[in-house]
C-alpha positions in Angstrom: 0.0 21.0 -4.1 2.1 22.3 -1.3 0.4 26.1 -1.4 -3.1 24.5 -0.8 -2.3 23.1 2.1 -2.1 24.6 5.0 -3.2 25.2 9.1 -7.0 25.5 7.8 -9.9 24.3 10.4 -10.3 21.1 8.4 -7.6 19.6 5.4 -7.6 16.6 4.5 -5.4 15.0 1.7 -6.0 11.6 0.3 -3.6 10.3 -2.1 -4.2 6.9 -4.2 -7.9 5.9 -2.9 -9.4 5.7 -6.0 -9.2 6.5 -10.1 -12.2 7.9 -11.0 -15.3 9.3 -9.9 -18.7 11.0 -10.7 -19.0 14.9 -9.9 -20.7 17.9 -11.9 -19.4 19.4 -13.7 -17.8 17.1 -15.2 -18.8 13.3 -15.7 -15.5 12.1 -14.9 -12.3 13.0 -13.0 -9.6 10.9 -12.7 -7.3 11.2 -10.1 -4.5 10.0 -7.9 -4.7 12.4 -4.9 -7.9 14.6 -3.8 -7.3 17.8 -1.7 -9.8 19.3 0.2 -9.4 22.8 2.5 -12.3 24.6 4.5 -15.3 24.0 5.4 -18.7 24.9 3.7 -20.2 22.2 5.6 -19.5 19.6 8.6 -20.6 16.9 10.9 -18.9 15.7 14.2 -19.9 12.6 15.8 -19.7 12.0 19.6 -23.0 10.0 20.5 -25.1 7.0 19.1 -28.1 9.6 17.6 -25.0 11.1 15.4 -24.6 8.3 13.1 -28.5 8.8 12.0 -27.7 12.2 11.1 -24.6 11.2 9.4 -26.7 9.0 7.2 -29.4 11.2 6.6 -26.3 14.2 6.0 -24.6 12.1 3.3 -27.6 11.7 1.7 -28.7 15.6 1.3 -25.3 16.8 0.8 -25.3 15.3 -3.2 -21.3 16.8 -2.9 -18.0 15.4 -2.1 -17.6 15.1 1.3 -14.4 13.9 3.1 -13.4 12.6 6.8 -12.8 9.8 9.0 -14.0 7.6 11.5 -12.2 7.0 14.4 -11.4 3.4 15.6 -13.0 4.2 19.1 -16.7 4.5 17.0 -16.7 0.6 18.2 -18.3 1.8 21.3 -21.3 3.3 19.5 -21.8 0.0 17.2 -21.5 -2.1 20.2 -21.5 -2.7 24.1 -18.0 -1.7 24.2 -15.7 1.0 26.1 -12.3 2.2 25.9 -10.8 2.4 29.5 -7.6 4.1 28.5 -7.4 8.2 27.7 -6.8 9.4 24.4 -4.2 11.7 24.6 -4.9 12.5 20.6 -8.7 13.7 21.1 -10.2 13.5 17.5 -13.8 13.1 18.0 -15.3 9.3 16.8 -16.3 10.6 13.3 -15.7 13.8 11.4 -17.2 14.5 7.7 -17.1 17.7 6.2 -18.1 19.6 2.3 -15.1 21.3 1.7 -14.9 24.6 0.3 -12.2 23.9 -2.4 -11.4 20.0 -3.7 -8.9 19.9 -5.8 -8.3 16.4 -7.9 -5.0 15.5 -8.5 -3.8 13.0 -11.6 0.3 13.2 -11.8 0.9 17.0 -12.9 -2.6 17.8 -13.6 -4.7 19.0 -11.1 -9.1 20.5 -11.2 -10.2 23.0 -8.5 -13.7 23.4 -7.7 -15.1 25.9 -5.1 -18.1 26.6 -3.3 -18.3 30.3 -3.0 -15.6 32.6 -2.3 -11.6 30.9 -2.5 -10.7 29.5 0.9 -8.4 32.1 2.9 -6.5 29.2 4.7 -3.4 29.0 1.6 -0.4 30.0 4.3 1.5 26.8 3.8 3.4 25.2 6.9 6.1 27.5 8.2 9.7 25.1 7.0 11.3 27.5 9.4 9.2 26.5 12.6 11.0 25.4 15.7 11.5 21.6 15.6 11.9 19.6 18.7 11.7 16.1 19.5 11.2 15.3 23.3 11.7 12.3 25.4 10.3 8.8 24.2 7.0 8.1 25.7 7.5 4.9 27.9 6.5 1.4 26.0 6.5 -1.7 27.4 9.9 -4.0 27.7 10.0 -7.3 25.1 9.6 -9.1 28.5 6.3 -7.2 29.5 5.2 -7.3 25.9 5.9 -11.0 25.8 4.0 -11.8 29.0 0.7 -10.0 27.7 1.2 -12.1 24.6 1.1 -14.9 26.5 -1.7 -14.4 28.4 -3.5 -13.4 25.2 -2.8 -16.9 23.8 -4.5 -18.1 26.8 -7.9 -17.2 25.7 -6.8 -19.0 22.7 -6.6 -21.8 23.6 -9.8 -20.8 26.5 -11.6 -21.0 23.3 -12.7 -16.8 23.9 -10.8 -15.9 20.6 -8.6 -17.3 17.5 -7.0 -14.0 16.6 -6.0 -10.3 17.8 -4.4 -7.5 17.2 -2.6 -6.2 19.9 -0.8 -3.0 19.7 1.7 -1.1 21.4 2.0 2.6 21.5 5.3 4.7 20.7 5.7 8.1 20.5 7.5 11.2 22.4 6.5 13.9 25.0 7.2 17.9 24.4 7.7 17.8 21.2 7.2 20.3 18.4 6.5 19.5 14.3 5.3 20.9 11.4 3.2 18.4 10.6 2.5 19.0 6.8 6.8 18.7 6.2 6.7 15.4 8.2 3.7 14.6 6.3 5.5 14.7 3.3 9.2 13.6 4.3 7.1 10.2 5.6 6.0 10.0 2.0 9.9 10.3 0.7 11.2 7.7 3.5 7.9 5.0 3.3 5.3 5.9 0.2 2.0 3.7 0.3 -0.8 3.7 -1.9 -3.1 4.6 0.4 -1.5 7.3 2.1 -3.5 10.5 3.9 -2.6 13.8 5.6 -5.2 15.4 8.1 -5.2 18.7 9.7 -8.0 19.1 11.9 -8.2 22.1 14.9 -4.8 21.2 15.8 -4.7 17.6 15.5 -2.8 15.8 12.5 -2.4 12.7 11.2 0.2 12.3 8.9 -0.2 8.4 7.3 1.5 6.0 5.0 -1.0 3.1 4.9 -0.6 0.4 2.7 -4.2 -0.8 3.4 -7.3 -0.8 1.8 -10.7 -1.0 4.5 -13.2 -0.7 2.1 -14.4 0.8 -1.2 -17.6 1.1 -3.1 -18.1 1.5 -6.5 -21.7 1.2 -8.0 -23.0 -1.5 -6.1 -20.0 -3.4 -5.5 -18.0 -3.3 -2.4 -14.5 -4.6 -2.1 -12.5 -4.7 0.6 -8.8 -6.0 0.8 -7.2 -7.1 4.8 -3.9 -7.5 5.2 -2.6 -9.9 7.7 1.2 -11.0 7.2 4.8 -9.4 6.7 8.2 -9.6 6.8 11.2 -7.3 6.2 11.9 -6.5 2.3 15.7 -7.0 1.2 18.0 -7.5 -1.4 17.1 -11.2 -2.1 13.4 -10.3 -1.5 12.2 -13.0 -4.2 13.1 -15.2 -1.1 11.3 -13.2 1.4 8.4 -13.4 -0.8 8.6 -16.8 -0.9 9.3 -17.5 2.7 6.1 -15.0 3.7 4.1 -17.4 0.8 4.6 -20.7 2.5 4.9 -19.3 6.1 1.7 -21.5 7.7 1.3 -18.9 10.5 1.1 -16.1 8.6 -1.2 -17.6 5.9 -3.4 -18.8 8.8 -3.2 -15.0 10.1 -4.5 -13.8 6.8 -7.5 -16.5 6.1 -9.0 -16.1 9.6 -9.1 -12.7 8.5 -10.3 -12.6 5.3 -13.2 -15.4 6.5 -13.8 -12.1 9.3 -14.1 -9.9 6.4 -16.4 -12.3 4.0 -18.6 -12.2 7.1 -19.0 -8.7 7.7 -20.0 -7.7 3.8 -22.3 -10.3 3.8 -24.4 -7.8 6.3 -24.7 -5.9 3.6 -24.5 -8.6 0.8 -27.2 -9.7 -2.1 -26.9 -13.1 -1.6 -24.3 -15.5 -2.9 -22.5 -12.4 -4.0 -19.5 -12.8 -1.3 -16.4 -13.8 -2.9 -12.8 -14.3 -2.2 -10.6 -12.8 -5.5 -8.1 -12.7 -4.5 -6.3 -15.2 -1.0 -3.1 -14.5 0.5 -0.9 -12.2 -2.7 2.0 -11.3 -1.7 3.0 -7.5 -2.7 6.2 -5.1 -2.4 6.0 -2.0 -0.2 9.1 0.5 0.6 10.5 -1.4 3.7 8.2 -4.8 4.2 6.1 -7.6 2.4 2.9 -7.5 3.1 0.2 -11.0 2.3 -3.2 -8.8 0.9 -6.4 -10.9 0.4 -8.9 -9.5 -2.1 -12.5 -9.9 -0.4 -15.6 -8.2 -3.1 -19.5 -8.2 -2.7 -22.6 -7.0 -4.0 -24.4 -4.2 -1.9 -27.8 -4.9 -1.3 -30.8 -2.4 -2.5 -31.6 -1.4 0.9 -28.5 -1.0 2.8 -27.3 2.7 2.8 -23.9 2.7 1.7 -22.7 4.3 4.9 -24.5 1.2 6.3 -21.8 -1.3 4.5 -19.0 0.8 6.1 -20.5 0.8 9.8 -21.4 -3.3 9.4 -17.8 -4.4 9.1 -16.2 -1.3 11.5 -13.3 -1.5 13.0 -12.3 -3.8 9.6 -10.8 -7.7 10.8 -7.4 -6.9 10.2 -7.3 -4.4 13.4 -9.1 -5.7 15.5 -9.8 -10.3 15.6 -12.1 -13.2 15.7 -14.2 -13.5 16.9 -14.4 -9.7 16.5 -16.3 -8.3 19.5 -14.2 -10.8 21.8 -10.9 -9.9 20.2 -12.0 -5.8 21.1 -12.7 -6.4 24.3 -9.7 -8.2 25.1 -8.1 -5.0 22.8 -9.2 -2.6 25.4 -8.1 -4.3 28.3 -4.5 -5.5 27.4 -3.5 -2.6 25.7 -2.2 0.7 28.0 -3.5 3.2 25.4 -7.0 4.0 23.9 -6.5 4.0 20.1 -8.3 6.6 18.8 -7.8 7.8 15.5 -5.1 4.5 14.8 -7.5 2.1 13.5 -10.0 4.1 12.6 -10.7 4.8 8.6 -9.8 8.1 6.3 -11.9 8.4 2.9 -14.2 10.0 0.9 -17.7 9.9 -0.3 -18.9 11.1 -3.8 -21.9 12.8 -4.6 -23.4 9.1 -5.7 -22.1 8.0 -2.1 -19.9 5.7 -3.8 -16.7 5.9 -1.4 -13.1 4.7 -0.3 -11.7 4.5 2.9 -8.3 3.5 3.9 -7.0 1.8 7.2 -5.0 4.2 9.8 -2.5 2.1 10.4 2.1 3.4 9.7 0.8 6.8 10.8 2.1 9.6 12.9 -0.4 11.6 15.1 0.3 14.4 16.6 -1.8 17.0 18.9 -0.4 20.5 18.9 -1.9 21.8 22.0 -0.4 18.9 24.1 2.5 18.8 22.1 2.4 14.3 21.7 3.5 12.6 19.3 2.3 8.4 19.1 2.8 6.4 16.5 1.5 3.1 17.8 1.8 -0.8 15.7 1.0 -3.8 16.4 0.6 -7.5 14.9 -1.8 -10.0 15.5 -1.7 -13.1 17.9 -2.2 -16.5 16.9 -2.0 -19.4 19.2 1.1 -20.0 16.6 2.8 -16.3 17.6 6.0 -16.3 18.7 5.8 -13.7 21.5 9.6 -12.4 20.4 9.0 -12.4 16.7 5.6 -10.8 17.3 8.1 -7.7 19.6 10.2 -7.2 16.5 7.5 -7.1 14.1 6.2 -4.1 16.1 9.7 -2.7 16.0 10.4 -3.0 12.3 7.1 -1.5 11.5 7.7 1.5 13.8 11.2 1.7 12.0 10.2 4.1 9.3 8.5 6.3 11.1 10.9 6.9 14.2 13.8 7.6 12.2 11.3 10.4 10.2 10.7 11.8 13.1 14.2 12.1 14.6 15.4 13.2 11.7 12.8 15.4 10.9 14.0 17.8 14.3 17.6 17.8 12.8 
């Protein structure tokens, strides 16, 4: 796959979203990774009159079309801001028809294109000039622990139960090829729901483990995860410990209560259901406690409709939700832009899957940043400290790509 992608306008690679999937001209295509380079067709959103023409564009298109929504979309779905800057700058949604897919199934791959092959196949250049600049100021565990505090404050104010409070890191001057890092993240920290975006200049180059939401025929599933603790030898144990730790069960069943809530917008009734409640599953570095939240869609809810009722998903943002963002935007020192935000697919059927940005790397060329933010979420429980190294272990993988990446 590494000759089709390349510094085209728009590239966006999704790997592990989904198995299958109506498309002429053929019924079916099974796959485990879908490429698509160019652009026969796109949509940028910056204001509240853009997400009707999304709709109505999804609709007419009747092709695959692939993009993301940014986390900062919240502001067009409610009475909210974001008072920090986004150094990052991807706009609140992008969705484009590319001009070659390409459906990927382990060493089998289908190419489809509208018109004339795409003229963006120069791959990444392995020889470009690496650098790696000073570390972008982050709070001290002392500062983190104070805000921590004072969010568990409006815990027990009553304002919230949960939130999900994030720090930024990242580094200033600093140069990547972002399609290399993209795919040396993958060796160091694989996910199943893993993307790579190139976009005018600005990349994201993700290893998500986490499902937002997905849509197939009328149902809609959606899995939050909410829990985690460092994977080791003896992780039997740390699979246990994560099992019968109370505060991170309670973490993960506020959520997933969130989440029942928000298909239900959408929801036939009586078709909400919990599958699957706090599993515990094995990723490269960490355990991670996944609830399994599915629903029927309802006749007259557009699918993009299901999507926009329960964005930003539960497990980024709190409960009550609109509270818990609020409270987002004004304890945390960064605007989260893209982090948070969603990266999927819709089918020609609009049947789609969307993951959640979250272990990623962006990086903007022209300003030459690098962030890489985590976080956790806060619990009247949360141990301020524990909640600090949480962040740090989950920033682990992805600092050490990035330093070594520059060697």
């Amino acid at each position: 796959m590494e000759e089709w992608v390349g510094s085209a306008s728009c590239v966006v690679q999704i790997s592990a979203l989904s198995t299958e999937m109506g498309i002429l001209p053929t019924p079916t295509i099974k796959f485990s990774t879908v490429v698509g380079i160019g652009i026969k067709d796109e949509i940028i959103g910056t204001r509240v009159e853009d997400l009707n023409k999304l709709r109505l564009w999804l609709s007419e298109k009747s092709d695959m079309v692939l993009g993301y929504f940014s986390y900062d979309l919240k502001n067009l779905l409610e009475n909210l801001e974001s008072i920090n800057s986004d150094r990052m700058a991807f706009p609140l949604f992008h969705f484009f028809v590319p001009r070659m897919i390409c459906f990927v199934d382990g060493d089998e791959a289908e190419c489809y294109y509208h018109g004339e092959i795409p003229d963006c196949f120069d791959s990444q250049d392995s020889a470009i000039s690496r650098k790696i600049g000073d570390s972008k100021p982050q709070p001290q565990k002392s500062e983190y622990v104070e805000k921590v505090k004072e969010l568990q404050k409006h815990i027990q104010l009553g304002d919230i139960y949960e939130v999900n409070y994030c720090i930024e890191h990242g580094f200033e001057e600093t140069v990547v090829d972002p399609y290399g890092l993209y795919k040396e993240l993958q060796e160091v920290s694989p996910a199943p729901f893993s993307c790579y975006v190139a976009d005018n200049g600005k990349y994201l180059m993700s290893s998500s483990p986490e499902r937002f939401m997905k849509k197939s025929g009328n149902t809609l599933v959606s899995q939050p995860m909410k829990g985690t603790n460092r994977k080791t030898a003896d992780n039997e144990v740390q699979k246990a410990l994560l099992r019968s730790d109370l505060k991170e069960v309670a973490e993960n069943v506020m959520i997933t209560d969130l989440v029942r809530n928000d298909l239900s917008k959408s929801a036939k009734n009586g078709s909400v259901r919990v599958d699957e409640l706090c599993g515990v599953y094995e990723f490269e570095h960490v355990n991670q406690m996944i609830s399994t939240v599915s629903a029927e869609l309802r006749d007259d809810v557009h699918p993009l409709d299901a999507i926009l009722n329960a964005f930003p998903m539960g497990s980024m943002t709190g409960a009550p939700k609109i509270r818990a963002m609020e409270l987002i935007d004004e304890y945390e020192d960064f605007s989260r832009g893209l982090y948070s935000g969603a990266v999927g697919y819709f089918t020609p059927d609009l049947d789609f899957d969307f993951n959640v940005i979250i272990r990623s790397i962006l990086y903007n060329e022209e300003k030459k940043v690098v962030t890489f933010p985590t976080g956790s979420a806060i619990t009247i429980n949360s141990d301020p400290e524990k909640e600090y190294d949480e962040c740090m272990l989950k920033a682990e993988a992805m600092r050490k790509v990035l330093l070594n990446h520059a060697k």
